[in-house]
C-alpha positions in Angstrom: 0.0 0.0 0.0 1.4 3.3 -0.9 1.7 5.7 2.3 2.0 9.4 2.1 3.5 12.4 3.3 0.9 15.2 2.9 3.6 17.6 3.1 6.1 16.0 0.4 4.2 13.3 -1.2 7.2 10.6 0.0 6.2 6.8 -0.6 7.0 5.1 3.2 8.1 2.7 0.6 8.6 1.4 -2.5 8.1 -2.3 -4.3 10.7 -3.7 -6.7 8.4 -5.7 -9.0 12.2 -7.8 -10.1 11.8 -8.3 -14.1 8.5 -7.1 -15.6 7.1 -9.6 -17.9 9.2 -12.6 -16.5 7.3 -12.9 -13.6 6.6 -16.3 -14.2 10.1 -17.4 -14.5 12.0 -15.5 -11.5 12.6 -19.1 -9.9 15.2 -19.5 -13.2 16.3 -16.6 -13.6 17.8 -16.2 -9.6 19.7 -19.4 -10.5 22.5 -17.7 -12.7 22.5 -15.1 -10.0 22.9 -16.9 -7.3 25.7 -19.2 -9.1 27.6 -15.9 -10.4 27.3 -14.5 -6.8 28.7 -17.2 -5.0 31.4 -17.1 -7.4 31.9 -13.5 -7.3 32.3 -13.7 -3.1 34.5 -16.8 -3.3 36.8 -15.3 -5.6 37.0 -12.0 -4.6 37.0 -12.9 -0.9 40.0 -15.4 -1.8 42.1 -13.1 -3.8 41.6 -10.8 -0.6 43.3 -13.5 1.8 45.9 -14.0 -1.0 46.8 -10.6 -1.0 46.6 -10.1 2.7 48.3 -13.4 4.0 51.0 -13.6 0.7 54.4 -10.8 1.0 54.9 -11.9 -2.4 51.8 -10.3 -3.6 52.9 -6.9 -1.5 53.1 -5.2 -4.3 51.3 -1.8 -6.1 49.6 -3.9 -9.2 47.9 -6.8 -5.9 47.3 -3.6 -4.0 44.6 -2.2 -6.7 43.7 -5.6 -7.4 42.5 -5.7 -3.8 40.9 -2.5 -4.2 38.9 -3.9 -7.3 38.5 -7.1 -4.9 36.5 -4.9 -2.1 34.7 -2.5 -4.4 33.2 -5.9 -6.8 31.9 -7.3 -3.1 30.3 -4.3 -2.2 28.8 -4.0 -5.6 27.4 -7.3 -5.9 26.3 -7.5 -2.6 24.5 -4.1 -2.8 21.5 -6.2 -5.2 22.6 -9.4 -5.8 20.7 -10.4 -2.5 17.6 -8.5 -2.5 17.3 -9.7 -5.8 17.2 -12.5 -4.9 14.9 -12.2 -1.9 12.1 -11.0 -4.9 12.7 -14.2 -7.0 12.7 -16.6 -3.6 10.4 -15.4 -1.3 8.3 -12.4 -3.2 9.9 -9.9 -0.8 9.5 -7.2 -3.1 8.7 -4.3 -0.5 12.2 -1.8 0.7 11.7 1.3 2.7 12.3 4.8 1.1 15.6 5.2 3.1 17.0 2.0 2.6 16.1 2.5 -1.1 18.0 5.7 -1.1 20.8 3.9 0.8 21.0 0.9 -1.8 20.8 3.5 -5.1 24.5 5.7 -3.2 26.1 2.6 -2.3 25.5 1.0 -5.9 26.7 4.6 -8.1 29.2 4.9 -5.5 30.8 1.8 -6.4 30.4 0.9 -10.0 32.2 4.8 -10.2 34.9 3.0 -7.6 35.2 0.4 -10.3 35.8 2.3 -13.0 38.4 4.4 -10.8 40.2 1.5 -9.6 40.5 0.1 -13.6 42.1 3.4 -14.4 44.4 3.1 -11.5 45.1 -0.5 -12.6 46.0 0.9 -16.5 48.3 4.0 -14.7 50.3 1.4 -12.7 50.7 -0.5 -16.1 51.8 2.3 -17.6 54.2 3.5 -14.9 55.5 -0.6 -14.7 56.1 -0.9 -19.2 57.6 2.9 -19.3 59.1 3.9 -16.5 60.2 0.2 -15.1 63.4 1.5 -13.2 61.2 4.3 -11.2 58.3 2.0 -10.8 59.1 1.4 -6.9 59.4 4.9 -6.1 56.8 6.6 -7.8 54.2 3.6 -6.9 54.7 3.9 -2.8 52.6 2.8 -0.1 51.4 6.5 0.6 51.2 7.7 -3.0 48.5 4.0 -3.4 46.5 4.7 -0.2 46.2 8.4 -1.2 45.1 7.8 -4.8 42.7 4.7 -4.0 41.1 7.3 -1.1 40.9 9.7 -4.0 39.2 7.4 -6.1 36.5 6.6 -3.2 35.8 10.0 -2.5 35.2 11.4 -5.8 32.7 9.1 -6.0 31.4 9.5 -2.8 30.7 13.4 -3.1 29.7 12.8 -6.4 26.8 10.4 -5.6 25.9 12.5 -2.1 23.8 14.9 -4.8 22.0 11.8 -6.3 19.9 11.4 -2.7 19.2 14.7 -1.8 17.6 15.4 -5.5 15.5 12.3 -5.4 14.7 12.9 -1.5 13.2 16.4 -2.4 10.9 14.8 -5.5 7.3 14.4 -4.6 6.1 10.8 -5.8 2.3 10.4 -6.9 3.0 8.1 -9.8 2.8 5.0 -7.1 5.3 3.3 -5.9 6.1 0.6 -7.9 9.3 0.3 -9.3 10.0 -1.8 -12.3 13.7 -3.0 -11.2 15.4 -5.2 -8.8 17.0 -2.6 -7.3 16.8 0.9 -6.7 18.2 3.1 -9.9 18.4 7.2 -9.7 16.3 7.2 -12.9 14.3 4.9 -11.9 13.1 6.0 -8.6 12.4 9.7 -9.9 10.5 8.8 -13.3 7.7 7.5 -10.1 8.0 11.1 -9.2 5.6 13.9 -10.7 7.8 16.8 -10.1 10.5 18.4 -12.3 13.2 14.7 -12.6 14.9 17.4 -15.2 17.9 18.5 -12.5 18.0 14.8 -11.8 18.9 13.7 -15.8 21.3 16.2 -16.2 23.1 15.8 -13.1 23.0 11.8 -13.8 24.5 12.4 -17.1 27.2 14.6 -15.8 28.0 12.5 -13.7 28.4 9.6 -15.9 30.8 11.9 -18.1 32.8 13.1 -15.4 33.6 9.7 -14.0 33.6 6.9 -17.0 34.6 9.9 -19.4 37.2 10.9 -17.4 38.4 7.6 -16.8 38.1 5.6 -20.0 40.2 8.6 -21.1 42.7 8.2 -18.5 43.0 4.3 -19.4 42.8 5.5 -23.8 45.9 7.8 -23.0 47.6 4.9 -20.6 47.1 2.3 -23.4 48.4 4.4 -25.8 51.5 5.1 -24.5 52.1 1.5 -23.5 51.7 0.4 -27.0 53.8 2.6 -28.1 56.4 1.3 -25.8 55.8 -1.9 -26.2 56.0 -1.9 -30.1 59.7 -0.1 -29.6 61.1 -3.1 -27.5 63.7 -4.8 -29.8 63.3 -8.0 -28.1 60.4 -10.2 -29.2 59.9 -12.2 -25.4 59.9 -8.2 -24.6 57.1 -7.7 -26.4 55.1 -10.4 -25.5 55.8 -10.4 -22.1 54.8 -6.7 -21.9 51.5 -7.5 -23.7 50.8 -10.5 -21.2 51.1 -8.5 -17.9 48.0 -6.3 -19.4 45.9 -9.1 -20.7 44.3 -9.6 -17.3 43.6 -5.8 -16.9 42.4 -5.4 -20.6 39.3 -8.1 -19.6 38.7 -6.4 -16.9 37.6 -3.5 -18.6 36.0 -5.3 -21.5 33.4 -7.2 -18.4 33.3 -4.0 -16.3 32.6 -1.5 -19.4 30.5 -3.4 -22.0 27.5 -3.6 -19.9 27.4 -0.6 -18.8 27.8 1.1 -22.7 25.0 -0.8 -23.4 22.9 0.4 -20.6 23.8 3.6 -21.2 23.1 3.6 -25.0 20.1 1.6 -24.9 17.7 4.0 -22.5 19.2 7.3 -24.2 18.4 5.3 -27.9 16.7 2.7 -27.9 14.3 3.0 -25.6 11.2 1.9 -27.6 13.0 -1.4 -29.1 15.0 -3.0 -26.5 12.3 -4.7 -24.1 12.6 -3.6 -20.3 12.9 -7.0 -19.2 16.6 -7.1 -21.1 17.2 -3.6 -19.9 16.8 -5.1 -16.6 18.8 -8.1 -16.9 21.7 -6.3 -18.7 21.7 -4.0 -15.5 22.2 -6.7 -13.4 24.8 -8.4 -15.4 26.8 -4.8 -15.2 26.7 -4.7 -11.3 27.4 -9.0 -11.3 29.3 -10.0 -14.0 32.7 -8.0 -13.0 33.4 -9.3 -9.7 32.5 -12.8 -11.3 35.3 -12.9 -13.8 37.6 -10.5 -12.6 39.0 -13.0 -10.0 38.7 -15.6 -12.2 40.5 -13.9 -14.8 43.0 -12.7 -12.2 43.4 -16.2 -11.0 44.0 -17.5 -14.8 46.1 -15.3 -16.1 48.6 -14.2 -13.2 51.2 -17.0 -12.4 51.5 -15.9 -8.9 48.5 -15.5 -8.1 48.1 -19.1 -9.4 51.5 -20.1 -6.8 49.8 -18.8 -4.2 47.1 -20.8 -4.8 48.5 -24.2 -5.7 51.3 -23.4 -2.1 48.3 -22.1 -0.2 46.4 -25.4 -1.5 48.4 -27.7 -0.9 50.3 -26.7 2.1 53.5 -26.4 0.2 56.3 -23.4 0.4 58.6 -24.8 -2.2 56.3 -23.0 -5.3 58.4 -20.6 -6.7 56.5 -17.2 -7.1 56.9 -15.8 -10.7 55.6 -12.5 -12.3 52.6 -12.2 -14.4 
């Protein structure tokens, strides 16, 4: 039942109606979710003991890995598990705060994401060109002071976000067609002026993944063309390896989220909600799924660590990516 404010027209809460038009198949759908979350916390969680409990792996490129590690838990677990609770249980009802609490903690940490990947591509950059320097430009300090950066840019960014949906006035109902609580979402319910609220979500959007996904173009460039000058073939190809890792990171972490981005602005008429929704999901799930598998694949120490802290053994030689 939808509850009022007579003063500000605020819903005491809202329902998450999961994926309009699949209703009858929720109980299928929340079985790739589930699978893909338990992955994404046993992975994630792992690389995080790795990282912690291995010196070997007490190094600037682990350190940003473990920053991607904590932001893709708190991303996932932002959704994943209400979610969930919709498809399960038909616990579709979440209180106006906690909705509002759900939307900051989800923007702030897909823009932590994208920050962290653009870290990730500067300490790539900083390890092919300036190899020799690489220890003392990368510190301790200099890491905790640019991965704090990266949080709270996205933090004070996001702050705006819940005081312009807070002031709306909702008397559209309270139904929201999601399985979590979007910005855009929430204030198309709302019959006041959502016009501050696009813009500011747009700019947004441009000043962190524009900003970044230039950051990581310019980074990328500069290592290919440092890469390509290596006279040494096993130079080359060893240079291209250590990025491989980092370069499917940003294919899982950005393609989704192009095609969210594209598809409400374009083609909103043709691509049906329900895959809007899904694709949303898949954007907050499917990073923190295969980054540590990826991770785990591709890095040779990381696969040491795992295969010594497996089996018991300290005789694994540790090797670089």
């Amino acid at each position: 039942m939808l509850m009022l404010n007579k003063t500000n027209w605020t819903p005491a809460s809202f329902i998450l109606s999961g994926v309009p038009g699949l209703e009858d198949i929720h109980i299928w759908i929340s079985f790739p979710f589930f699978s893909m979350y338990v992955v994404a916390m046993v992975g994630n969680c792992g690389l995080l003991y790795l990282i912690h409990y291995e010196k070997s792996l007490h190094r600037p490129m682990y350190y940003f890995l473990a920053m991607l590690s904590l932001t893709d838990i708190v991303m996932c677990s932002s959704t994943i598990p209400k979610a969930l609770c919709i498809f399960w249980f038909h616990l579709k009802e979440i209180g106006f705060d906690e909705c509002l609490v759900q939307m900051f903690f989800i923007h702030t940490f897909t823009g932590m994401e994208s920050g962290v990947l653009m870290l990730m591509a500067l300490d790539h950059y900083v390890a092919i060109c300036y190899p020799l320097r690489y220890s003392t430009i990368l510190t301790n300090p200099v890491i905790a002071k640019v991965g704090l950066a990266t949080f709270l840019r996205g933090v004070l960014l996001i702050i705006p976000f819940t005081f312009l949906t807070k002031r709306l006035p909702y008397c559209r109902g309270n139904i929201i067609p999601h399985t979590y609580c979007d910005h855009m979402s929430i204030a198309k319910l709302s019959c006041g002026n959502v016009k501050v609220n696009a813009i500011y979500g747009l700019t947004v959007a441009l000043l962190i993944g524009g900003f970044d996904i230039l950051c990581i173009t310019i980074s990328y460039t500069m290592i290919l063309r440092a890469v390509v000058s290596l006279s040494s073939a096993d130079a080359r190809q060893k240079a291209f390896s250590t990025c491989t890792a980092h370069i499917c990171a940003i294919v899982f972490s950005y393609s989704p989220a192009f095609f969210c981005f594209f598809s409400h602005r374009f083609g909103g008429h043709t691509v049906p909600p329900s895959c809007h929704i899904i694709v949303a999901n898949i954007y907050l799930l499917l990073p923190p799924t295969m980054n540590p598998i990826v991770y785990g694949v591709k890095t040779k120490q990381i696969r040491d660590c795992v295969i010594r802290t497996l089996s018991g053994s300290k005789d694994v030689k540790s090797h670089d990516i």
